[in-house]
N, C-alpha and C positions, 0 to 999 in steps of 0.2 A: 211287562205289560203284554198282555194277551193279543193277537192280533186277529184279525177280521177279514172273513171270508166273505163276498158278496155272492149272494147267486142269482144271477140275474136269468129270469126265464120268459120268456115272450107265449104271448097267449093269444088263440082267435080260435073260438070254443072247443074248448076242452074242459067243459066241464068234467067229465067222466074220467079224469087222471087227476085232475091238480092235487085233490087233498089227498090222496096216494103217494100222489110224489113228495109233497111237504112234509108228510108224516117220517117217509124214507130215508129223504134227505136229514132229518132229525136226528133219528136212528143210527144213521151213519156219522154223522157228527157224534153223537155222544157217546158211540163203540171206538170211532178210529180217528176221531180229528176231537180228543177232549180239550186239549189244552187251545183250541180255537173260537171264536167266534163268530157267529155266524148272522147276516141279514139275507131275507130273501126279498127279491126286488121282483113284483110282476107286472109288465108290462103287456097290454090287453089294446089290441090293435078294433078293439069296435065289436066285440064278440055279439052275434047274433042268438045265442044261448043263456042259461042263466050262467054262465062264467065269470061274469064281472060282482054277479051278486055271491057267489060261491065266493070271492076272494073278499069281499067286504066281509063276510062271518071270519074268515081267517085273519083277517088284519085285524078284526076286532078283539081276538081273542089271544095276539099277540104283536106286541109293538114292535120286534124286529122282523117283521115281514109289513114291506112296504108295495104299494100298486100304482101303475101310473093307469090312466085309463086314456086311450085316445079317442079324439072329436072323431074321427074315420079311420079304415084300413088304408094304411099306410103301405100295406106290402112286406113281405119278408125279407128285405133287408135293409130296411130305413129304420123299421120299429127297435130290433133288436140290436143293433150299432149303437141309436141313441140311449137305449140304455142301458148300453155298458159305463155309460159314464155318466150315472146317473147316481152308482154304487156310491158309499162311501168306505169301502174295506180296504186291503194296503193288496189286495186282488180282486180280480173279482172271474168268474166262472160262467162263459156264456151255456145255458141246460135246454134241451127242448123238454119243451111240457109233455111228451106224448112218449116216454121210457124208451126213446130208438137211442139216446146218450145213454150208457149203462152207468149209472149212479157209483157202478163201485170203482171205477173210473178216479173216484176226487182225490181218495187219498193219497192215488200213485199224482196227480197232477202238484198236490201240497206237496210232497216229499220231494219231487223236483225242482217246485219252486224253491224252497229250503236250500235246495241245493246248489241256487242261485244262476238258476235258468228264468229269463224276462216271459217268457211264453212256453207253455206245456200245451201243445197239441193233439188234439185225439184224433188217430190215422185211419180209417176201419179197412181192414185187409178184406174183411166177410162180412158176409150180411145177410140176415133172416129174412131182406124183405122181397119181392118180386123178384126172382132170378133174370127176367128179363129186363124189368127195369135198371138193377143192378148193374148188368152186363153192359145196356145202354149209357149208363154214367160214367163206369168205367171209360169204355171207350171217349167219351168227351172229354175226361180228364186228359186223356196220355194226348188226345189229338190238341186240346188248350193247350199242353204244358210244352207241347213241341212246336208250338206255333209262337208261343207267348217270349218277347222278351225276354221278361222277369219270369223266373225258375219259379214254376208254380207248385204248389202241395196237390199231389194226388190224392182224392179219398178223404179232402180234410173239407166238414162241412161250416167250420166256425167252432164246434167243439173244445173248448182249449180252457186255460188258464192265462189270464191277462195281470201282467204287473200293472202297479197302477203307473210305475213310470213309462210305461209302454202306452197307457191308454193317453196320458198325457200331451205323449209327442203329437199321437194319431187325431186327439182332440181338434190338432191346431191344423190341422187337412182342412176341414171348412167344404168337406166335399158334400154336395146334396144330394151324390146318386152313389154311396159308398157299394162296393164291392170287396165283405170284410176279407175275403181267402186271398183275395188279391193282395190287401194291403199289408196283411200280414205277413205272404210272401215276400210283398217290397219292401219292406219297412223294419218288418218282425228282426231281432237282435236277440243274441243268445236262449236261440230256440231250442227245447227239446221238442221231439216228435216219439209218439207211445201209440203202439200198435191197437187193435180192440176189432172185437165182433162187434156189430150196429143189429139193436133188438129187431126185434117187429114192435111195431104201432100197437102199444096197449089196450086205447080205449078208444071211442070215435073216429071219424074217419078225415082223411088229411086233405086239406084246403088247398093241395099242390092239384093243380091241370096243366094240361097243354102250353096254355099261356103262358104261365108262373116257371115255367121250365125255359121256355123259348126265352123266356123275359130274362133271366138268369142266364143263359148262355150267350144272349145279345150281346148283356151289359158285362160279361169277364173279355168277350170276343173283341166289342167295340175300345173296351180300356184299356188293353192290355195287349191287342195286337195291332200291327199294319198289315196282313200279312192281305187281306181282304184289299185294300184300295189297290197294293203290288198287283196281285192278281188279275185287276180288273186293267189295267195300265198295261201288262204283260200279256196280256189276251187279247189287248184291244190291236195292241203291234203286231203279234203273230198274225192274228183274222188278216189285217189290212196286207198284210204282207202275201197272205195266202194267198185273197181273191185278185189281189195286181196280176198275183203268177196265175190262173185261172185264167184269170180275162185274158192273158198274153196269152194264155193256151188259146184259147178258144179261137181269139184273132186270129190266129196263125192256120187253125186246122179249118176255119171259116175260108183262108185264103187259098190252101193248097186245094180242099173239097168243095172249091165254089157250089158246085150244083148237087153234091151227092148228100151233105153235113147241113141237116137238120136241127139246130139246137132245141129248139122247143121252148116251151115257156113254163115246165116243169124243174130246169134247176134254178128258175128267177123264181120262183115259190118257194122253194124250198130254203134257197139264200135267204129270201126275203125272210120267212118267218124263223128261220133259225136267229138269223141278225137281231130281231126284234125281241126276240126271247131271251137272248144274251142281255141285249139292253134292259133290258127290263128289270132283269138277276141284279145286273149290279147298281141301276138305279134305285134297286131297294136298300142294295148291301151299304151303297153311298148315304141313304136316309139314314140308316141307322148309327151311321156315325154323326150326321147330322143331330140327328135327334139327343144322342148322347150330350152333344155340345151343348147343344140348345139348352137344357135341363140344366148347365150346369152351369150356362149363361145367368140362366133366371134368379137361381142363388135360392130357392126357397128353401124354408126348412125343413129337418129330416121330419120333424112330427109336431102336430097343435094337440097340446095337452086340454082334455076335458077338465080332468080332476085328477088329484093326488093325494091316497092315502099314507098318514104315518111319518110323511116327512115335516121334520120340526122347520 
């Protein structure tokens, strides 16, 4: 019996790629993965585009490609978690819509799974896209990965191949603010990891800003490290420690130079607003671990489905 590959690809307007990629993805199935088959799963975070209506002509025109449509954007990394298990294949393959995952990519992830690895990961050493931004990522990775508890994947964006007994275990997390590179580094079990070049951005242009970056490096920051509240604890001991021995300076050189020693009122400013700034820093850093909680207190779900095409 023939087994089943899911492709699950998350969408928020891209019109200008998807039926490129569907077509490709075809292509490749029926040159290098024949003896497989195949569903495509798209999941569409509220596209602002005709995106949703570009995938109802594709669903329409064949029954294993199926779409979820979300009530809102959900965010990139609620939408695409949830639907890795939404697949029905005995894997399934998370793909970005926008050809930065190199499609030729699946067969070497099949062949490993075959081989009887739970996860086949895509690593990218290089990258086509903004050398600067590049550079920037990099750098977060090595400083997450050396900060983080759990042995994190450099370079690894969610790109992989997932057994479904693997999507299984992770199902039963019940987490509602998943962080998936995290969980695959904690969790993930007879992994392979496969090198790859990361394209440039095919067609339209990418919904990632400022925010959507900070937001992402929060939430690996706030889940996976202490290293941030240590910090703030160990900073707070040295400071108090310092200014005791300050003051005791000061007292002393106050008592020997009664009349000559001038303190001024320029290092109580300075004190003051450095003090202030400090607190401040880590009253944020301490929110966001707050906030992290709190989300997770709330228990809501990863995503409220509008509609679903295709699924029986």
């Amino acid at each position: 019996m023939s087994k089943t590959i899911s492709i699950i690809i998350p969408t928020y307007n891209e019109q200008e790629n998807i039926v490129e990629l569907t077509d490709e993805v075809k292509k490749m199935f029926k040159k290098d993965l024949p003896k497989y088959k195949y569903e495509f799963v798209f999941i569409d975070n509220s596209s602002t585009d005709n995106t949703q209506d570009i995938i109802r002509v594709l669903c329409a025109n064949d029954k294993d490609i199926k779409a979820i449509f979300n009530v809102k954007n959900f965010g990139p990394f609620n939408s695409p978690y949830y639907g890795l298990f939404q697949g029905t294949g005995d894997c399934s393959i998370l793909l970005c819509a926008d050809f930065q995952d190199p499609i030729e990519m699946l067969p070497k992830f099949v062949e490993e799974w075959e081989a009887g690895h739970k996860i086949v990961c895509g690593v990218k050493t290089t990258s086509k896209e903004n050398p600067i931004m590049y550079a920037l990522r990099n750098f977060y990775y090595k400083v997450i990965k050396k900060m983080s508890e759990v042995q994190q994947i450099s370079n690894f964006t969610g790109f992989a191949l997932y057994d479904k007994a693997f999507l299984d275990v992770i199902s039963k997390l019940n987490d509602p603010t998943p962080f998936l590179r995290g969980i695959v580094a904690e969790f993930g079990y007879n992994r392979k990891d496969i090198e790859y070049t990361q394209n440039r951005r095919k067609g339209g242009k990418s919904s990632y800003n400022f925010y959507k970056y900070y937001d992402a490096a929060m939430l690996s920051f706030t889940s996976y490290t202490k290293i941030g509240l240590r910090v703030a604890i160990f900073s707070g001991f040295i400071i108090s420690i310092l200014s005791f021995l300050v003051g005791i300076g000061y007292f002393i050189y106050k008592l020997i130079y009664w009349d000559r020693f001038v303190a001024g009122i320029a290092p109580l400013v300075i004190g003051f607003f450095f003090m202030g700034a400090l607190q401040l820093f880590f009253i944020g850093l301490l929110g966001e671990y707050v906030l992290s909680i709190n989300k997770r207190i709330m228990n809501r779900p990863l995503v409220v489905e509008a509609e679903r095409i295709n699924f029986e």
